[in-house]
C-alpha angles and dihedrals in degrees: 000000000000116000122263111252097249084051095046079054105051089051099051088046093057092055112057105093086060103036087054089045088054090045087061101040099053096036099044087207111098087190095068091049106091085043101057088034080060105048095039081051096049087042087052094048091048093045094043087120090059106062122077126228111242093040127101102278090184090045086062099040086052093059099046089044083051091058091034079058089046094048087050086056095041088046094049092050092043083056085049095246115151116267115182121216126261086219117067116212115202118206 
């Protein structure tokens, strides 16, 4: 059973804080912070009816905020900006 709105509200509000900290943390670029918070709140408000009450609501915002990370990669590389490896090669 989806989440009333009021509900729906209430959760992504709780976890802000978090799912910012995440955002940082993955994508290593706070600039590009308030822009992917924004589109995975906007993802999990489109796709409300699609989360169950009674699962792990950060656990979910978690994972789309991890692929909105990966688009704005993918996006930056596709606009030829540099993106450094998460792997390190010595020489």
């Amino acid at each position: 059973m989806p989440l009333s709105d009021s509900k729906f509200e209430s959760e992504i509000s709780r976890i802000q804080g978090d799912l910012r900290g995440y955002i940082i943390s993955i994508s290593g670029r706070s600039a590009d912070c308030d822009d992917t918070l924004q589109e995975t709140n906007i993802f999990l408000w489109e796709r409300r009816s699609e989360f169950s009450d009674g699962t792990n609501f950060k656990a979910w915002a978690f994972k789309v905020a991890y692929y909105k990370v990966l688009a704005h990669r993918r996006d930056r590389i596709r606009r030829g900006e540099v993106v450094f490896s998460e792997t390190h090669t010595e020489h």
